[in-house]
LOGUFI-680957 format. One record per residue: residue number from 1; residue in one letter; x, y, z of N, C-alpha, C, O in turn. Coordinates in Angstrom, 1 decimal, m for minus. Example, Ala and Ser with C-alpha at 12.3 -4.5 7.8 and 13.67 -1.06 7.14 Angstrom:
+-----+---------+--------+--------+--------+--------+--------+--------+--------+--------+--------+--------+--------+--------+
: num : residuo :   n.px :   n.py :   n.pz :  ca.px :  ca.py :  ca.pz :   c.px :   c.py :   c.pz :   o.px :   o.py :   o.pz :
+-----+---------+--------+--------+--------+--------+--------+--------+--------+--------+--------+--------+--------+--------+
:   1 :       a :   13.2 :   m5.7 :    7.8 :   12.3 :   m4.5 :    7.8 :   13.2 :   m3.3 :    7.8 :   14.2 :   m3.3 :    8.5 :
:   2 :       s :   12.8 :   m2.2 :    7.1 :   13.7 :   m1.1 :    7.1 :   12.9 :    0.0 :    7.9 :   13.4 :    1.1 :    8.0 :
+-----+---------+--------+--------+--------+--------+--------+--------+--------+--------+--------+--------+--------+--------+
This chain:
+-----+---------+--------+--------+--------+--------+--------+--------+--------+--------+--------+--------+--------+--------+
: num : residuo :   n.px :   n.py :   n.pz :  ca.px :  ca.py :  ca.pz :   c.px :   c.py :   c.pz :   o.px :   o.py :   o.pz :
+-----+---------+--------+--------+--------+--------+--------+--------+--------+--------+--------+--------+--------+--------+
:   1 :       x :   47.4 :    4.0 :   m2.6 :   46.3 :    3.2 :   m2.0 :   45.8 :    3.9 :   m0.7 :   46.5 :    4.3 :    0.2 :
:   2 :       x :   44.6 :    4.1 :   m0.9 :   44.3 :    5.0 :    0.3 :   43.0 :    4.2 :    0.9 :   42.2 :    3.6 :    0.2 :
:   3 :       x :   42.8 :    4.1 :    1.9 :   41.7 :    3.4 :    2.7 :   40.7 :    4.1 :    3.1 :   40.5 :    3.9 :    4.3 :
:   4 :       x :   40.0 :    4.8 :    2.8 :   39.3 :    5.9 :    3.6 :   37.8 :    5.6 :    2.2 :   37.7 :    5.8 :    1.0 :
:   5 :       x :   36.7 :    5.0 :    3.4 :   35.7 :    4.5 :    3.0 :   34.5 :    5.8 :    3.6 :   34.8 :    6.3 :    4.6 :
:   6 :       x :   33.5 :    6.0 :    3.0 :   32.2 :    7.1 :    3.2 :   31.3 :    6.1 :    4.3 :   31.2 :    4.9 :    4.1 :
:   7 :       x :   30.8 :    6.8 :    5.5 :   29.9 :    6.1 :    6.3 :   28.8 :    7.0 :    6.7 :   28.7 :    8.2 :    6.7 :
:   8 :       x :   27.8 :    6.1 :    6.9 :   26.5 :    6.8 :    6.9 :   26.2 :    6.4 :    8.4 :   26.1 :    5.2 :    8.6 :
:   9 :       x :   25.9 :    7.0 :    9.3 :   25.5 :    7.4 :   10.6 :   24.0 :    7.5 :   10.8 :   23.4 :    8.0 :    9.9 :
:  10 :       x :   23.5 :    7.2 :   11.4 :   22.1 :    7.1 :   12.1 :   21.3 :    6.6 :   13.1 :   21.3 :    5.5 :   13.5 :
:  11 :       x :   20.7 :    7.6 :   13.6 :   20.4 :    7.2 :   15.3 :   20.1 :    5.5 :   15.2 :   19.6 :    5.0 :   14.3 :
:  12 :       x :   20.7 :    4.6 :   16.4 :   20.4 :    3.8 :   16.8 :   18.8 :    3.3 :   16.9 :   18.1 :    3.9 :   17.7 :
:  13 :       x :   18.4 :    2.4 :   16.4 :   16.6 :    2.3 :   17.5 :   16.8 :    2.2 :   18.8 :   16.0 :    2.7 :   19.6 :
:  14 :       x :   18.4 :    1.5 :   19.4 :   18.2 :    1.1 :   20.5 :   18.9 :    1.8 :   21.7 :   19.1 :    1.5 :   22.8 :
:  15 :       x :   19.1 :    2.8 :   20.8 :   20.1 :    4.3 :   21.4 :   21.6 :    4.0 :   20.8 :   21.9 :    2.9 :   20.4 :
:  16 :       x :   22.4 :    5.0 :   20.9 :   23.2 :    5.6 :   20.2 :   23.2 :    5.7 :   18.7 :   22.1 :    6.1 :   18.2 :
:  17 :       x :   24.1 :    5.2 :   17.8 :   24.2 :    5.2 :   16.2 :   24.8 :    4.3 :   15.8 :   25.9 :    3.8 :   16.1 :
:  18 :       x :   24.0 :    4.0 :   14.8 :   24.6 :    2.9 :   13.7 :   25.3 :    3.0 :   12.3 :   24.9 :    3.6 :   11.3 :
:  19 :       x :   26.6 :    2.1 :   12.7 :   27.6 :    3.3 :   11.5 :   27.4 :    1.7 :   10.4 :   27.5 :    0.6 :   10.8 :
:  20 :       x :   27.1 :    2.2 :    9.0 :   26.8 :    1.5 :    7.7 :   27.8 :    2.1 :    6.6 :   28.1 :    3.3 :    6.7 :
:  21 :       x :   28.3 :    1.1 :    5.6 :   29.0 :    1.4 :    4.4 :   28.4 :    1.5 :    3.6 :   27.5 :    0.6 :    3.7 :
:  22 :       x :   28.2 :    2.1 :    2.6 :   27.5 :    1.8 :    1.3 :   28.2 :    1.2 :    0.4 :   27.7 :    0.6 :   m0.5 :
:  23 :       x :   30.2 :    1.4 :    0.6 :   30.4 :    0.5 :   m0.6 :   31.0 :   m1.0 :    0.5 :   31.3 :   m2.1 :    0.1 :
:  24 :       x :   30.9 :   m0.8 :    0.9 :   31.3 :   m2.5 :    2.6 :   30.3 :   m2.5 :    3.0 :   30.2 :   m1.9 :    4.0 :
:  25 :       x :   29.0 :   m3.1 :    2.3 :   27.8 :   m3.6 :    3.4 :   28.2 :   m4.4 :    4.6 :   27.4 :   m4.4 :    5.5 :
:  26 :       x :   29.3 :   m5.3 :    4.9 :   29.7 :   m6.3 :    5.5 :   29.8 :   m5.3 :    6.5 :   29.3 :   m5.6 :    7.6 :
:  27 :       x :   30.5 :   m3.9 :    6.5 :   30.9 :   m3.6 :    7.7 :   30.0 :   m3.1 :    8.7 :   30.2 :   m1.9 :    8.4 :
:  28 :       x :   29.3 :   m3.1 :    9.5 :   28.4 :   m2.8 :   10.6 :   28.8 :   m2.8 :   11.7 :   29.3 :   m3.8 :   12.1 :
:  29 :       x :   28.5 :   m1.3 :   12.6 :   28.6 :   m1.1 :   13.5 :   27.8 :    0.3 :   14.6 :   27.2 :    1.2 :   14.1 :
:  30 :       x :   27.9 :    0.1 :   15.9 :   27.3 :    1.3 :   16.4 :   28.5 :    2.0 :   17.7 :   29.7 :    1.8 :   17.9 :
:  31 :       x :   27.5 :    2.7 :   18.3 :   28.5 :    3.2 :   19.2 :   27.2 :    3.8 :   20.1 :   26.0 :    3.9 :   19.8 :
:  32 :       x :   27.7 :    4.2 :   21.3 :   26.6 :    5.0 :   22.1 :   26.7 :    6.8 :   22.0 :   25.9 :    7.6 :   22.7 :
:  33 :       x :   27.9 :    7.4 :   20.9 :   27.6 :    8.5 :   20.7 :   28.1 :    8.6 :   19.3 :   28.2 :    7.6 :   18.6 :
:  34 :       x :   28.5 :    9.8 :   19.0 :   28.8 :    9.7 :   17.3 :   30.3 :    9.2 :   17.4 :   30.8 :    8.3 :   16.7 :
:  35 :       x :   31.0 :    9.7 :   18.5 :   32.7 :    9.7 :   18.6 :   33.1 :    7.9 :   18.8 :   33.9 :    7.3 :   18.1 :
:  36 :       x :   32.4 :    7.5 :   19.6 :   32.7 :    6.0 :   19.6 :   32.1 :    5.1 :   18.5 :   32.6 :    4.0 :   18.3 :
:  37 :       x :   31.0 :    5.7 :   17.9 :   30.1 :    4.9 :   16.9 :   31.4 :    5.2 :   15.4 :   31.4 :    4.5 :   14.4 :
:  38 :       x :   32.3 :    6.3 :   15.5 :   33.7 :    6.6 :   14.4 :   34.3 :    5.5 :   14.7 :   34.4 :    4.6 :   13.8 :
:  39 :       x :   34.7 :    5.5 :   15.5 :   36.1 :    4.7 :   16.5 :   35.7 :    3.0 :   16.1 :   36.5 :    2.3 :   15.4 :
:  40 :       x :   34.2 :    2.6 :   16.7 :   33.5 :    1.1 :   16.1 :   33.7 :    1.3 :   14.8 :   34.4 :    0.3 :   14.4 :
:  41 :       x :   33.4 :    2.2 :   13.6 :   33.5 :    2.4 :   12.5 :   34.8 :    1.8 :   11.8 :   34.6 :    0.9 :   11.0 :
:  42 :       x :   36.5 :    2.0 :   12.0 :   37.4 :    2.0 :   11.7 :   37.8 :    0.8 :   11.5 :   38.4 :    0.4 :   10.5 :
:  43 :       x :   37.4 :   m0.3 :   13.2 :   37.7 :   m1.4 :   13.2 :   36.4 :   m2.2 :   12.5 :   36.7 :   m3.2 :   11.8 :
:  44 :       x :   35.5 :   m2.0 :   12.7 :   34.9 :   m2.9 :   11.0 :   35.1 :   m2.6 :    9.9 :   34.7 :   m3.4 :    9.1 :
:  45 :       x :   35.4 :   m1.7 :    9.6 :   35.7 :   m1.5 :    8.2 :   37.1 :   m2.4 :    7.9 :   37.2 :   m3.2 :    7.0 :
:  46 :       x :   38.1 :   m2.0 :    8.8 :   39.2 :   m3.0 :    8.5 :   39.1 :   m4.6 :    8.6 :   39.7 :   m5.5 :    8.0 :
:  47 :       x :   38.2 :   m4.6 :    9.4 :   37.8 :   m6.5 :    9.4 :   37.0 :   m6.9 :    8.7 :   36.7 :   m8.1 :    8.8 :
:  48 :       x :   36.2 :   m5.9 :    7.5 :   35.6 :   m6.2 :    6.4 :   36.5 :   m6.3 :    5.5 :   36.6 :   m7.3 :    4.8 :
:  49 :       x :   37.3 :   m5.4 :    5.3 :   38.0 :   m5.5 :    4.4 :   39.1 :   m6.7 :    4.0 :   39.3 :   m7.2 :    3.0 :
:  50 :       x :   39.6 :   m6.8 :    5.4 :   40.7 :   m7.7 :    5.4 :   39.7 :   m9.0 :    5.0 :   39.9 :   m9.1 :    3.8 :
:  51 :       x :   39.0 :   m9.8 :    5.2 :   37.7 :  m10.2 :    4.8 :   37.5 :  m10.4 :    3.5 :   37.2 :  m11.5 :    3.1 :
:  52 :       x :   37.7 :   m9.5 :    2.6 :   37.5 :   m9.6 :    0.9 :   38.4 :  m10.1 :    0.5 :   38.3 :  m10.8 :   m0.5 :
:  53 :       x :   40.0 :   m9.9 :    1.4 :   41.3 :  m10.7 :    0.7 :   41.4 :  m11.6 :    1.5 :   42.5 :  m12.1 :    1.3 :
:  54 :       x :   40.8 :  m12.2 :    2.5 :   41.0 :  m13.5 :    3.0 :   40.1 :  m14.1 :    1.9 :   40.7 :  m15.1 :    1.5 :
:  55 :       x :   39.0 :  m14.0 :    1.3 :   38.1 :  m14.6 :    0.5 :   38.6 :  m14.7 :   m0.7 :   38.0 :  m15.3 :   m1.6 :
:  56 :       x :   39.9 :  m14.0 :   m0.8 :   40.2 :  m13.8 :   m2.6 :   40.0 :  m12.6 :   m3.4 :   40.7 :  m12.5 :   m4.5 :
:  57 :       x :   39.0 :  m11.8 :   m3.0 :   38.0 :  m10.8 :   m3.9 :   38.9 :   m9.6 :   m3.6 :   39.8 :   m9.5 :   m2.7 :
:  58 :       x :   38.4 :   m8.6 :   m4.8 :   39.1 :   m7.4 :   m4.5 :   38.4 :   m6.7 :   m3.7 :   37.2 :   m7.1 :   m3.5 :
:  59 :       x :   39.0 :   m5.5 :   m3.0 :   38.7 :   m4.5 :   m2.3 :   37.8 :   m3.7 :   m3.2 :   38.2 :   m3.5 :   m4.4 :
:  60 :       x :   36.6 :   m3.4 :   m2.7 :   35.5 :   m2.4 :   m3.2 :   35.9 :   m1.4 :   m3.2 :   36.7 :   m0.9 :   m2.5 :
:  61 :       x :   35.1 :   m0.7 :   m4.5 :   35.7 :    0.8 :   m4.9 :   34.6 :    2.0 :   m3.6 :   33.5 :    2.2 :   m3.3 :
:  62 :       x :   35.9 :    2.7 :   m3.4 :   35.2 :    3.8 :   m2.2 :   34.8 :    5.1 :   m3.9 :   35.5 :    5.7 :   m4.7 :
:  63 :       x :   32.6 :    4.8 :   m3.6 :   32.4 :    5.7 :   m4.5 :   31.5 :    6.6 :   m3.9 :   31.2 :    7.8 :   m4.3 :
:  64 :       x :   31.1 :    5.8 :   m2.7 :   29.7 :    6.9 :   m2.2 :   30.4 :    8.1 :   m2.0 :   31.6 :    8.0 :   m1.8 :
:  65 :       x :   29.8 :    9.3 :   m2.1 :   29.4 :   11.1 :   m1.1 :   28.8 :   11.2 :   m0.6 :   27.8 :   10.5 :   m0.5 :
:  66 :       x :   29.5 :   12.3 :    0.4 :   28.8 :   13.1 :    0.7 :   28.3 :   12.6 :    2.3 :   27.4 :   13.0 :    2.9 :
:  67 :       x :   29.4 :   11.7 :    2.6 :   29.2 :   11.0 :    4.1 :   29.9 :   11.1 :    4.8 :   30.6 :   12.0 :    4.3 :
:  68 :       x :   30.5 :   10.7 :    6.0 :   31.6 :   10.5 :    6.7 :   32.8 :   10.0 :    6.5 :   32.9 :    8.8 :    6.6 :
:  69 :       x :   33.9 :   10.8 :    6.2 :   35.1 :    9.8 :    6.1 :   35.6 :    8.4 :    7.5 :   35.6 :    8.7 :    8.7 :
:  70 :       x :   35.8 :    7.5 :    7.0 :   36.4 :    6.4 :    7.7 :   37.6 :    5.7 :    7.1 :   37.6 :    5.1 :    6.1 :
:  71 :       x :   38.6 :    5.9 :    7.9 :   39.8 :    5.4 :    7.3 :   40.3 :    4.2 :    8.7 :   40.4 :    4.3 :   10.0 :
:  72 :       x :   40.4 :    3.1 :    7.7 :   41.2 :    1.9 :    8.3 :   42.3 :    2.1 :    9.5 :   43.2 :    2.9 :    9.3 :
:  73 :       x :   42.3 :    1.6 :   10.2 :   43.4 :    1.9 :   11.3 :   44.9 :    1.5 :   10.8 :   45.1 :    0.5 :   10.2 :
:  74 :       x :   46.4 :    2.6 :   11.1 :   47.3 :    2.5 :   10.5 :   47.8 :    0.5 :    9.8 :   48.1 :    0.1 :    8.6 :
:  75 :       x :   47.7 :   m0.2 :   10.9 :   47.8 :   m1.4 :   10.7 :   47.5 :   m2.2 :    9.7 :   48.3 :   m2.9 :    9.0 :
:  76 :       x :   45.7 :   m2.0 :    9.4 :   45.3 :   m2.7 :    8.8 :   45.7 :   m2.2 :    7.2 :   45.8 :   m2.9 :    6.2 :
:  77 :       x :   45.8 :   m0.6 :    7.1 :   46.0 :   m0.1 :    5.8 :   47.3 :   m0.5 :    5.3 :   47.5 :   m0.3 :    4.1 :
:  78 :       x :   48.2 :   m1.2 :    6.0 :   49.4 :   m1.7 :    5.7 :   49.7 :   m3.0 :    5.3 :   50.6 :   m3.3 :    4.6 :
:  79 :       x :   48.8 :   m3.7 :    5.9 :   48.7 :   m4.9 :    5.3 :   47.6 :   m5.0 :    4.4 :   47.8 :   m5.8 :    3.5 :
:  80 :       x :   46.2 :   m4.2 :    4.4 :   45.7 :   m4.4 :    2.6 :   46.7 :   m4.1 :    1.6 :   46.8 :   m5.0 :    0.7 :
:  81 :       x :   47.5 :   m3.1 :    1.6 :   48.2 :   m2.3 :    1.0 :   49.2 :   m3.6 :    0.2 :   49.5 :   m3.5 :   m1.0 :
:  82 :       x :   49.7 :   m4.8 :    1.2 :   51.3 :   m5.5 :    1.1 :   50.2 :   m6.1 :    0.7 :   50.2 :   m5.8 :   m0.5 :
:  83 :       x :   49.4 :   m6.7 :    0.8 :   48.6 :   m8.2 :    0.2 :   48.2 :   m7.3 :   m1.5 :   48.5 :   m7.9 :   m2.5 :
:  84 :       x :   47.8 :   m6.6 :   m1.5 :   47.3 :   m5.9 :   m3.0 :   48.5 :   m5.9 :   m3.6 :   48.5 :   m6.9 :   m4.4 :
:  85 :       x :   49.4 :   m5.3 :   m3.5 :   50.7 :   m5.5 :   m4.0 :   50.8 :   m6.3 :   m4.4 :   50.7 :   m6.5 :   m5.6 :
:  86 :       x :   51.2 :   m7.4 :   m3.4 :   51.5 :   m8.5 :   m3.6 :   50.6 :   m9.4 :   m5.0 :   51.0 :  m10.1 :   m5.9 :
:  87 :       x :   49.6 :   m9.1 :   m4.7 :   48.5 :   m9.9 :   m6.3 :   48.7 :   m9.5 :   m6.8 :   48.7 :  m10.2 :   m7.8 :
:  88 :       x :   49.1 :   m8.0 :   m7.2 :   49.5 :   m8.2 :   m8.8 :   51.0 :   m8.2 :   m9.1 :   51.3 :   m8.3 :  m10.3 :
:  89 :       x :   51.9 :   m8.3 :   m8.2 :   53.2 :   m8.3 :   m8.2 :   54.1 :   m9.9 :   m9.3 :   55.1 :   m9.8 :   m9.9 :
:  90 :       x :   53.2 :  m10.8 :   m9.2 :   53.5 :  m11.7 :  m10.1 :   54.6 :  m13.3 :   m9.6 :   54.9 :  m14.3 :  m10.2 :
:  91 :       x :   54.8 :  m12.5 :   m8.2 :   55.9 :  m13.0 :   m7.5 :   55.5 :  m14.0 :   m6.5 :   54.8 :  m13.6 :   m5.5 :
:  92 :       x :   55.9 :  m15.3 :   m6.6 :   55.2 :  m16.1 :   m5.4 :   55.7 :  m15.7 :   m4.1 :   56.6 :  m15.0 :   m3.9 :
:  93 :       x :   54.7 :  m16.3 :   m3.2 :   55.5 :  m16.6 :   m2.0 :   56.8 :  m17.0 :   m1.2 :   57.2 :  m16.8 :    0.0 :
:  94 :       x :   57.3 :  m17.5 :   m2.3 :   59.0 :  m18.0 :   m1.9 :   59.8 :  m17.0 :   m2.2 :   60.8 :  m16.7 :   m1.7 :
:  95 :       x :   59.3 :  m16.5 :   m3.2 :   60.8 :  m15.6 :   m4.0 :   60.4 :  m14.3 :   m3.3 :   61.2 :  m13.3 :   m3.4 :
:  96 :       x :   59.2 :  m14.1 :   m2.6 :   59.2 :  m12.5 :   m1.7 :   59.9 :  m12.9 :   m0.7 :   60.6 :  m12.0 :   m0.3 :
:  97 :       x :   60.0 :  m14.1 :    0.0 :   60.5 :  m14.6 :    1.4 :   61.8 :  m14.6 :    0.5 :   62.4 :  m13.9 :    1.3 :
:  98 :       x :   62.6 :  m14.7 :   m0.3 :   63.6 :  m14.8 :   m0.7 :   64.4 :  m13.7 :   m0.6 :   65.6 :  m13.5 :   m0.3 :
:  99 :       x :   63.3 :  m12.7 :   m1.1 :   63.9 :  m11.3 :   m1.4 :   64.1 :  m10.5 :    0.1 :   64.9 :   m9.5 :    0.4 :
: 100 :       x :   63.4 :  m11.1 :    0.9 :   63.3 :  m10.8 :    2.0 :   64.4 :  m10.8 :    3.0 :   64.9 :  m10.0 :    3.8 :
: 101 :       x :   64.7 :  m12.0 :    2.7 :   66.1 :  m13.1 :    3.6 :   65.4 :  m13.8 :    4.7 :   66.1 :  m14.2 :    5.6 :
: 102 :       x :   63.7 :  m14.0 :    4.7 :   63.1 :  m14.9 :    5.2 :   62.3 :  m16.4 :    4.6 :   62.4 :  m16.5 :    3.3 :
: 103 :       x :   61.7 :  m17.5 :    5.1 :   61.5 :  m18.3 :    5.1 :   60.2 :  m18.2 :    4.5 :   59.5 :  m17.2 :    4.7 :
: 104 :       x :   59.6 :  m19.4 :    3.6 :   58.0 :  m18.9 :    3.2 :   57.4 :  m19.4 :    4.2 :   56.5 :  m20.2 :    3.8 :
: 105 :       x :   57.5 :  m19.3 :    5.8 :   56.4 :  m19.6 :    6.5 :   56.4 :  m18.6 :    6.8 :   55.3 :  m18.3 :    7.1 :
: 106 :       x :   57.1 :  m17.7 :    7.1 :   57.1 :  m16.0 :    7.7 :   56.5 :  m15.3 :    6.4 :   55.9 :  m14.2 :    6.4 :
: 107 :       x :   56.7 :  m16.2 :    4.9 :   55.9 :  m14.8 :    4.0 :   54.5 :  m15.2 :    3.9 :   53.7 :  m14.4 :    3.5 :
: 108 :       x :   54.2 :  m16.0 :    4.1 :   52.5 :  m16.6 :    4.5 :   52.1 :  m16.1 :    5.4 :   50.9 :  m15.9 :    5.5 :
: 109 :       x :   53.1 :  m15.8 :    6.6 :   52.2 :  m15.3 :    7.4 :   52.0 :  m13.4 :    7.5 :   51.1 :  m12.8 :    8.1 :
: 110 :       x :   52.9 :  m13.0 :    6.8 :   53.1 :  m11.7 :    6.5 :   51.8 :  m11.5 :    5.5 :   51.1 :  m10.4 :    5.5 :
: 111 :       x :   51.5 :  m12.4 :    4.7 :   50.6 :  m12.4 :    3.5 :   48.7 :  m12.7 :    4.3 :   47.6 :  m12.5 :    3.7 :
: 112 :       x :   49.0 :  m13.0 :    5.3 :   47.7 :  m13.4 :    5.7 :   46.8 :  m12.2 :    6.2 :   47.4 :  m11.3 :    6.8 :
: 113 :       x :   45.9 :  m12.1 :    6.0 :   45.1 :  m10.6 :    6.7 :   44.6 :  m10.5 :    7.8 :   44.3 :   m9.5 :    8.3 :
: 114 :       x :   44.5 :  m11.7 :    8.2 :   44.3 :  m11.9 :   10.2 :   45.5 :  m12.0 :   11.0 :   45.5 :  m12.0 :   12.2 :
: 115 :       x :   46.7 :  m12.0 :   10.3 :   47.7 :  m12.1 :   11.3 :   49.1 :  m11.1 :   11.4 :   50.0 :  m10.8 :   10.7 :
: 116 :       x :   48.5 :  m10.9 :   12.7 :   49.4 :   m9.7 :   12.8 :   50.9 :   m9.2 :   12.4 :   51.6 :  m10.1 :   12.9 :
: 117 :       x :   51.8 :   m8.2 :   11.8 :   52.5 :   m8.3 :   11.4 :   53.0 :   m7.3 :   12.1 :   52.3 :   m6.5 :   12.7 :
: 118 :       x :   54.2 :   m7.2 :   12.2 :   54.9 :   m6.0 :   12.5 :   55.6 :   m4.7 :   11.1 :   55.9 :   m5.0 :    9.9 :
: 119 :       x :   55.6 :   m3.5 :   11.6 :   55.7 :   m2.3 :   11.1 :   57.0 :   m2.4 :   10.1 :   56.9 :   m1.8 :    9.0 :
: 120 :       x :   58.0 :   m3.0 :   10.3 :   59.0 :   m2.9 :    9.8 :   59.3 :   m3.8 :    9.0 :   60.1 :   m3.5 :    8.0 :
: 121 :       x :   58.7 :   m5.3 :    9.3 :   58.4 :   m6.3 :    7.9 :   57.7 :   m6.2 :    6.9 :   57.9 :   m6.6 :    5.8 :
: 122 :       x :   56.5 :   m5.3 :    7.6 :   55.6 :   m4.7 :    6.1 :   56.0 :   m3.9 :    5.1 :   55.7 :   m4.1 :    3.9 :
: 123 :       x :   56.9 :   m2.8 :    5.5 :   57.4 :   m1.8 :    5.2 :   58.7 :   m2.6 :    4.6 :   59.3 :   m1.8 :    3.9 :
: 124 :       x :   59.2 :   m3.3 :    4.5 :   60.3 :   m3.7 :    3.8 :   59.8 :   m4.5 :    2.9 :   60.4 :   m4.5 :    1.7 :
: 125 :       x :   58.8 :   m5.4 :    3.3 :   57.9 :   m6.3 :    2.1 :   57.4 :   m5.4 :    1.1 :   57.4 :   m5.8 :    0.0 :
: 126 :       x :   56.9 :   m4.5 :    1.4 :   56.0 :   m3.2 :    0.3 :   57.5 :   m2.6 :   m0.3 :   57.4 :   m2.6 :   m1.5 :
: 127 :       x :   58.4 :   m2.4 :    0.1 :   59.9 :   m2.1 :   m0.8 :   60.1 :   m2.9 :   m1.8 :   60.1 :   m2.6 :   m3.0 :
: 128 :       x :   60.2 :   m4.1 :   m1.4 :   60.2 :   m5.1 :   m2.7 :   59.3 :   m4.9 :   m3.3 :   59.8 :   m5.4 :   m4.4 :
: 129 :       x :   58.1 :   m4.5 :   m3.6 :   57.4 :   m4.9 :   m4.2 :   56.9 :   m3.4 :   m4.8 :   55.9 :   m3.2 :   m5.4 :
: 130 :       x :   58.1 :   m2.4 :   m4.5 :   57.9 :   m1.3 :   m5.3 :   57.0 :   m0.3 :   m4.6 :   56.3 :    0.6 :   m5.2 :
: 131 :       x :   57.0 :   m0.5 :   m3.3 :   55.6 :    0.8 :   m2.6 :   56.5 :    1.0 :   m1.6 :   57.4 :    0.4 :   m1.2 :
: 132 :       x :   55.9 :    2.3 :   m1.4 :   56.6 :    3.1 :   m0.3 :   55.5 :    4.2 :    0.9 :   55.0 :    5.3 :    0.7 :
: 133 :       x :   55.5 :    3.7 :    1.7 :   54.5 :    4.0 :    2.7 :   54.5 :    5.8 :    3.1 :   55.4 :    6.4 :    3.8 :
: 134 :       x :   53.3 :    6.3 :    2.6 :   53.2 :    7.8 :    3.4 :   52.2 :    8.0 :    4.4 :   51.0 :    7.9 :    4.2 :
: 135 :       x :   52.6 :    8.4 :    5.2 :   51.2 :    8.9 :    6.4 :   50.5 :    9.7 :    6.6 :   51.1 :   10.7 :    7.0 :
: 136 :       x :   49.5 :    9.8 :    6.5 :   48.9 :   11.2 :    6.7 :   48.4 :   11.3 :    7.9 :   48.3 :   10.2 :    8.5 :
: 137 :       x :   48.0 :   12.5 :    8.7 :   47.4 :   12.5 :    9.8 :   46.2 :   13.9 :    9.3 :   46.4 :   15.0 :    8.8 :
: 138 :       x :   44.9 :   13.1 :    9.7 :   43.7 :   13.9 :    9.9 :   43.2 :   14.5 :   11.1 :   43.5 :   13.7 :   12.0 :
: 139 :       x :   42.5 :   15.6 :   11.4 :   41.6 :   15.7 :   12.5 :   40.7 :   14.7 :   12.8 :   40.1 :   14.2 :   11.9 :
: 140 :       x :   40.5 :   14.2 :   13.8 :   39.4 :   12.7 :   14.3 :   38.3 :   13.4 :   14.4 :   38.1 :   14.4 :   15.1 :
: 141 :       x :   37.6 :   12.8 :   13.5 :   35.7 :   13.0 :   13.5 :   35.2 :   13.3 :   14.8 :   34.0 :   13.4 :   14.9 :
+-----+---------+--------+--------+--------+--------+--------+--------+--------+--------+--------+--------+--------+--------+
């Protein structure tokens, strides 16, 4: 699962740039140069996204070229990543808190896309559920 969505850049009317998704219309943003209009870029794309699975819907397919890469901030890629899993995993909410050795009000909340989770619950929740987290590190736009 990789998070890295195509953005299209364009002078602001009102100064700096306005960063647009073509496959996340939801996500919109600008910046006063190209480096912070990236940076605006990451955190809406992640709050669009998390957005499609608070709503239920799947994650849009990243199809556009030939634009800017934008990849989700480490956090948010970790919890799309455990919520996707998780839907097709088959497994309710109790029996992942089971598997876990937590309660289903900690796997609801681990399951939610607005609430914050920590590194090491996710990563053990994505174990159960058969994924295994790799990092990459890019040059910043």
């Amino acid at each position: 699962m990789d998070y890295v969505y195509k953005a299209k850049l364009e002078p602001d009317p009102d100064d700096g740039f306005l960063v647009t998704f073509p496959d996340v219309p939801e996500a919109i943003t600008h910046g006063k140069d190209r480096k912070e209009a990236l940076a605006s870029a990451a955190e809406a794309l992640g709050l669009a996204l998390r957005g499609y699975l608070a709503d239920g819907l799947p994650l849009p397919v990243a199809k556009a070229e030939g634009l800017d890469d934008v990849a989700v901030h480490a956090d948010d890629a970790m919890k799309l990543a455990l919520i996707e899993a998780f839907n097709v995993s088959g497994l309710s909410k109790s029996e992942l808190a089971r598997r876990l050795g937590k309660n289903e009000t900690e796997a609801r909340r681990l399951l939610d896309p607005d609430h914050p989770s920590k590194f090491a619950i996710m990563q053990a929740a994505l174990a159960e559920l058969g994924k295994t987290i790799v990092v990459s590190v890019r040059d910043a736009a």
